[in-house]
N, C-alpha and C positions, 0 to 999 in steps of 0.2 A: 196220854203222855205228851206232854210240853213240850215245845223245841226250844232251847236254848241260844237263842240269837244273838245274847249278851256275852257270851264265852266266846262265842262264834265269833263275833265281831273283835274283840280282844284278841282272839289267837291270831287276826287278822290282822291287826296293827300291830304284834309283836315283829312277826317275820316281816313285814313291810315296810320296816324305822330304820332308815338307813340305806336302803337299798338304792341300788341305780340300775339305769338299762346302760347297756354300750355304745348306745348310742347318744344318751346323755354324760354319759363319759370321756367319749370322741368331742364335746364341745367348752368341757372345763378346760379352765386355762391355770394353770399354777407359776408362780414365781423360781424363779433359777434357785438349784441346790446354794445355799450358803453353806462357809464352810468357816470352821476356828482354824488350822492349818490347810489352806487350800491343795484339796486333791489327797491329803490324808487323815484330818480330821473332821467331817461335815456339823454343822452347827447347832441339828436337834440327834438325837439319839444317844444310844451309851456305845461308848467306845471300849474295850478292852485294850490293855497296853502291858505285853507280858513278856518275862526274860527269868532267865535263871536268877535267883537271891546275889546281890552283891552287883551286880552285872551293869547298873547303872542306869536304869529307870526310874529311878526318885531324883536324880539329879535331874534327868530329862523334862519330868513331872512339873518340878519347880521352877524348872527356866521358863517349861511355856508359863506355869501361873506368873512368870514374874513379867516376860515378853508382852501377853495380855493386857496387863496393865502400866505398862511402861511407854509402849509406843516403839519397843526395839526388835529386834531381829531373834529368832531363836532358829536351830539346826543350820546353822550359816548363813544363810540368805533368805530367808522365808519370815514375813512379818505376818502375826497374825492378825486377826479382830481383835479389837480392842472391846474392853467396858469393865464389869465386875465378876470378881473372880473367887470360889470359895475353895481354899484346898482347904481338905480334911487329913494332914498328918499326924494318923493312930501310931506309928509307929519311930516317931521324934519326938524329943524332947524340945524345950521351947529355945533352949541354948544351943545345939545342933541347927535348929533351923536357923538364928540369927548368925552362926557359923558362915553355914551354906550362902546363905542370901548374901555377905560380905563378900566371900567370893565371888559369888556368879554375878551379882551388882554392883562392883565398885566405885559408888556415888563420889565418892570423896565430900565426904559432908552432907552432901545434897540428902533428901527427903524422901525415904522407902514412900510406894505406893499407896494411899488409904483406901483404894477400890479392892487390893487386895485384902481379903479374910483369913485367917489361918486359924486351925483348931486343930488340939492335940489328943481329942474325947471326944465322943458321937455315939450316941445310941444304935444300938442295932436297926438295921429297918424296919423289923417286924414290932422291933417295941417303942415308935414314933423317930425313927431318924427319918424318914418318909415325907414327916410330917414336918421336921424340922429344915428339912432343906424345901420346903415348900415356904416356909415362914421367912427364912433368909431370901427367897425369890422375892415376895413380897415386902419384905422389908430394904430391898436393895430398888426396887420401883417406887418406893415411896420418898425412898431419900433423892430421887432424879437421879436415878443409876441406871446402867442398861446391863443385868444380870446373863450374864452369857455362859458364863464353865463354873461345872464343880467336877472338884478331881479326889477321892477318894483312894487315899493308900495307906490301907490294901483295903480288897476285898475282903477278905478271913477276920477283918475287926465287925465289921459291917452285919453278914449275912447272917440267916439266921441255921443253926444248928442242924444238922444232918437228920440226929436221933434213928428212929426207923424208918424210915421213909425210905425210897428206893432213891440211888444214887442219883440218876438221871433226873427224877420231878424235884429232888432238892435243888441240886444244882440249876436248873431251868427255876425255880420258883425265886432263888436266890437273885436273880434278874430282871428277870418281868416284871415286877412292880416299880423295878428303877427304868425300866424301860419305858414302860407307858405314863412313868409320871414325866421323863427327859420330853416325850412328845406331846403329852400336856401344856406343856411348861414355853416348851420352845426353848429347849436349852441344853446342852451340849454335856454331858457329864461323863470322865473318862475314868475307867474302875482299872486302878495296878494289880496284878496279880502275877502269879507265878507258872513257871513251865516247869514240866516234870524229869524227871533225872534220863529216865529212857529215851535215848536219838530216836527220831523218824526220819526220811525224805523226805517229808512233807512235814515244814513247821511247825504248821498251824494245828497238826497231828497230835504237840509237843505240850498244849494248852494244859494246866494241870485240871482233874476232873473228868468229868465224863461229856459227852456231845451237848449236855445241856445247859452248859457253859458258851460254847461256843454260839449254842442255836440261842440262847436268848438274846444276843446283842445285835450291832447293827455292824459294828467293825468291828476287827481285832487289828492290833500289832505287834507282831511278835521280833521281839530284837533277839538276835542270835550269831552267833561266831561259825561261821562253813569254813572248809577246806581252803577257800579260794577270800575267805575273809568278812570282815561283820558287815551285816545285813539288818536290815528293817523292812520285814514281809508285809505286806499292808493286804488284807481282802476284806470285802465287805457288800454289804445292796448297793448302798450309792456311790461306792469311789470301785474305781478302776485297780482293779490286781496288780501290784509292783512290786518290786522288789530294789530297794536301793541300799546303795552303801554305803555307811557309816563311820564313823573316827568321832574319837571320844579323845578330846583334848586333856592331857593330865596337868597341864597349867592353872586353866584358865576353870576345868570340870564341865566345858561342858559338848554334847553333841552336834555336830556338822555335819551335813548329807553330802555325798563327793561326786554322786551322779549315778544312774539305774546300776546295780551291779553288774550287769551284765559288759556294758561297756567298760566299766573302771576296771575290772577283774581281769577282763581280755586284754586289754591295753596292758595290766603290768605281767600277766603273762607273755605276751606278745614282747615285748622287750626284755624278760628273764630266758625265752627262748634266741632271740638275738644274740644277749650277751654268751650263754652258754658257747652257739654255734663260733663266736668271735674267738673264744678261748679256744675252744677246740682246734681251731683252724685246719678243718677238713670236714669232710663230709659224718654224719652220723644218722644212726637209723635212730628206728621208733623207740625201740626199749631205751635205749643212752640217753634220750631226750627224756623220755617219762623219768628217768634213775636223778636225771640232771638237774632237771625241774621239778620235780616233787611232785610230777602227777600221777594223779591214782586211776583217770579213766582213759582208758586209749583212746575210742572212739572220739572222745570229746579232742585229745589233742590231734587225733589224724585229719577233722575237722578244722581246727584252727590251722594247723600248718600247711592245709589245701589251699585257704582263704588269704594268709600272709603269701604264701608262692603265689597266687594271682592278683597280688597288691602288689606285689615285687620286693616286700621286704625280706624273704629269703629267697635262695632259688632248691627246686628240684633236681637233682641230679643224676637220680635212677630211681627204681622202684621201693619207696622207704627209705630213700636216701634223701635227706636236705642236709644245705651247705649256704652259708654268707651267702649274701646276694654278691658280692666283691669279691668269690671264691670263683678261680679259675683253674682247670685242668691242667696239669702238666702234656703235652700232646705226648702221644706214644710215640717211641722207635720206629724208624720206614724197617721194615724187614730187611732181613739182609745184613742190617746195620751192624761195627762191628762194638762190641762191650768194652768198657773200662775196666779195668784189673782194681781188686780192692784197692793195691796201695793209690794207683793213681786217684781213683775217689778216692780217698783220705787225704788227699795233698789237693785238691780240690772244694775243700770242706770251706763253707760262708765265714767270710771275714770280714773286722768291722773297716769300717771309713778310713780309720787310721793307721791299718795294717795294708791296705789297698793300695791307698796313696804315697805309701812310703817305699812302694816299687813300679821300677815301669810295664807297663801294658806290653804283654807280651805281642809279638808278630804275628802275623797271620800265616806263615811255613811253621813256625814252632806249634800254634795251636791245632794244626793239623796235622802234625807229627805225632803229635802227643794223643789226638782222641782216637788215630788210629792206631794206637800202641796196642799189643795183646801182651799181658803178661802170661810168665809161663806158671807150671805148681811149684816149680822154684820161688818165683820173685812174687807169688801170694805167702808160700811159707815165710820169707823172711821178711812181707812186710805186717803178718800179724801176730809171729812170735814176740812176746816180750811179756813185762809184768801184767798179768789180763788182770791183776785187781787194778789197774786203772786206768781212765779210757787211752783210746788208740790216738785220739784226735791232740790230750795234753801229752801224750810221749814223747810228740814228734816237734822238737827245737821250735821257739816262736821265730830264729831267725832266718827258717825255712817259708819264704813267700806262698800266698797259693798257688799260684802259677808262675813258672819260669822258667826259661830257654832248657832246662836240662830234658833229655827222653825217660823214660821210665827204667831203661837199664840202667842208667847214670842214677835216678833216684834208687834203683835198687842196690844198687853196688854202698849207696852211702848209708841206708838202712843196716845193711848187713853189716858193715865196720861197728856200727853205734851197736847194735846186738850182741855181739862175738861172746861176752861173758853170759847172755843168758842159755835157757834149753833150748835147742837145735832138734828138738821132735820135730818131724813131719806130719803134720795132721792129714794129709794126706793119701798116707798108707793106711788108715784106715776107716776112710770118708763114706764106704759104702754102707761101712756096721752103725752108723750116727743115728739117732732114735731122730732127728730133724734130717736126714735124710728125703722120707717123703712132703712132710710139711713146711722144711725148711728151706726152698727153693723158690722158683719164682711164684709167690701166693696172687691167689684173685680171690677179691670180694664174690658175695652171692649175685651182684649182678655183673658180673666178668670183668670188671676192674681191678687194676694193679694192686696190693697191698702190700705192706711191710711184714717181711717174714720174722721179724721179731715180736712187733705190739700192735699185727693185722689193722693195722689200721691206714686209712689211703692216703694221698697226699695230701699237705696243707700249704695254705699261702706263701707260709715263709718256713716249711718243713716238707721238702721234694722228696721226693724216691727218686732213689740212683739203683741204675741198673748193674749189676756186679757179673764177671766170671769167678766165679769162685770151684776151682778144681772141675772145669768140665760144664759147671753148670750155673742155668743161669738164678741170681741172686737178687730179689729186691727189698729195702731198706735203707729208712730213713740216713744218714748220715750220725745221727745222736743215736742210731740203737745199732751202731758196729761194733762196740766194742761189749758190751751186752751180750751179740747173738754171739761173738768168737766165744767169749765165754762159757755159753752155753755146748758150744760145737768143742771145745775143752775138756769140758768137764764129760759129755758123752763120752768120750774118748779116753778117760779113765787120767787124762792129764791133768796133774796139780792147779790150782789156780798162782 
């Protein structure tokens, strides 16, 4: 028996062609990643660039082929590599594309690009398109060109046919030959294609096809609309995970990158919770804020509103409570203290500039006559009887000042004349049976703070809680919900409105 030292040797150079130790590895040296869009499109490999149908990645497509060879800017401020550029649009017509290009190029006379190629037909890969974007590389090096992108939209013109074949090796097979020809070539080729109808958390999840799609390239892009606004996911071997966000100009047609999402999103959150808290003018917890804002995850907002209270752009005011960073507390009553009678809050009630000034500043005996006044259940009946369909605050004459030398028996005495023709019920006589009885008396929020026993809610900047005797007990609310809660204490009461 022979030995075969001819096969031997053969099998021996097969596994050994190519090979390296790690230590001859550790002393190669390679040139810096290039890129056709720097940090999201690298300058050999196939890129994927994918979104829902209609969504606006053929416009994208075309600006960079047109950016490429023009020397200009494309996604707002990002200029890429320049040289020769082949789009393949299967899915244009040759009038659509001169459409397009007028838009997105408005030379004004001046001289479309001749580095750019366009074609509206292309062989499948498997039946010489392979072959033919190989001929175009060389044919763009022989004319002194420097063949950099071909961009292919879409993939589904291109690859070749499912048939029976398992999902997964079609798919995978459908790119690998464009893959190893890009790194061949030394040249950058981005294939469009589409995302599928079903949401994921995860974009890239979204890709239509199965994983061997995604595993054959080198990047994806997947543009997409979130909750929080549209995005351009980038992942891939040689560029870095990002996620940025996008605006699609309907002028001009075309896309702008506005900065990582994550900052731009937060920033117009962060000022949509501002404005919210400015409207409200008083404190609000977590769900008001989430209802207010439109957001869907708590944690994520109990998160941002931690991070703004220790910037200082809102403040904290209890536990799940935030309020304007320029929101001040009304300070409590020193115990002891004695209550304002409804009517005298209502003759008390904020007036503008012009109603102020058109009277003089009370004294200092009157205004302490007056805050020590207690009304009796008299002079609350007759200064809240009257027509309760309309508030208590327009009842009472404009040519009644807020403040003025009279005491509160003197305002009540004038009350009662102006009344005399309406009901003369007592609400009084039956204040104990009132279904706001228990709720309707002095309310506190869940962290033992004051709140308005009509629309529970605390004080604001320029909407105070006034403290009331109202029949015994004591009462707080806002000034604009007094004529509201009598209503309500009315209508318990089995009295007409």
């Amino acid at each position: 028996m022979t030995h075969d030292y001819v096969g031997e040797a053969l099998f021996t150079v097969a596994w050994s062609k190519g090979s390296f130790t790690a230590k001859e590895l550790q002393r190669m040296e390679f040139p810096p990643v290039s890129w056709i869009l720097p940090n999201i499109i690298p300058a050999e490999g196939v890129t994927l660039l994918c979104s829902k149908p209609k969504f606006g990645k053929s416009w994208l497509a075309y600006d960079l082929c047109i950016a490429c060879t023009t020397g200009r800017f494309t996604l707002g401020t990002i200029k890429p590599a320049q040289g020769d550029v082949l789009y393949l649009a299967l899915e244009d017509s040759r009038r659509r594309l001169q459409r397009r290009m007028t838009k997105l190029l408005p030379s004004f006379g001046a001289p479309w690009p001749e580095s750019l190629t366009l074609k509206t037909e292309w062989r499948r890969l498997h039946e010489g398109g392979l072959d033919d974007i190989r001929a175009w590389h060389s044919h763009a090096n022989n004319q002194d060109g420097k063949p950099i992108l071909v961009v292919i939209d879409v993939l589904a013109k291109v690859r070749k046919p499912v048939g029976n074949r398992q999902l997964y090796e079609a798919d995978y097979a459908a790119l690998a030959d464009l893959n190893k020809l890009a790194n061949e070539l030394g040249l950058a080729i981005v294939v469009v294609h589409h995302t599928r109808k079903m949401a994921a958390d995860d974009l890239m999840e979204t890709v239509s096809g199965s994983y061997g799609v995604s595993g054959a390239v080198d990047t994806i892009l997947v543009m997409a609309t979130k909750s929080s606004g549209t995005v351009l996911d980038i992942r891939g071997r040689d560029v870095e995970a990002a996620e940025l966000a996008i605006e699609f100009s309907k002028e001009s047609c075309r896309w702008r990158v506005l900065g990582t999402a994550a900052e731009v999103h937060i920033s117009e959150q962060r000022a949509k919770i501002v404005a919210v808290l400015v409207e409200a003018g008083g404190p609000m917890g977590i769900a008001a804020l989430m209802e207010a804002t439109g957001t869907h995850k708590r944690n994520s907002l109990e998160l941002l509103l931690g991070r703004m209270a220790k910037d200082g752009d809102i403040k904290r005011v209890g536990k799940g409570l935030y309020a304007h960073k320029d929101h001040t507390t009304p300070p409590e009553p020193p115990s002891g203290s004695r209550k304002r009678s409804v009517q005298s809050v209502r003759f008390a009630s904020p007036q503008t500039d012009t109603q102020t000034d058109a009277f003089p500043r009370q004294d200092a005996d009157s205004k302490a006559e007056n805050a020590a006044s207690v009304a009796s259940v008299r002079s609350v009946r007759e200064s809240t009887d009257g027509p309760l369909g309309e508030q208590l605050i327009t009842a009472i004459p404009s040519s009644v000042p807020a403040q003025t030398d009279q005491t509160d028996r003197q305002i009540g005495a004038e009350a009662t004349a102006k009344s005399r023709k309406l009901d003369d019920r007592d609400l009084s006589a039956h204040l104990s049976q009132s279904k706001r009885q228990t709720d309707g008396g002095q309310c506190s929020a869940p962290n033992g703070r004051r709140s308005c026993a009509y629309c529970r809610r605390g004080p604001g900047i320029n909407n105070p809680l006034e403290l009331w005797d109202w029949n015994g007990r004591e009462v707080s609310l806002h000034p604009r919900c007094q004529a509201p809660w009598v209503d309500g204490e009315r209508q318990a009461q089995g009295h007409p409105r």
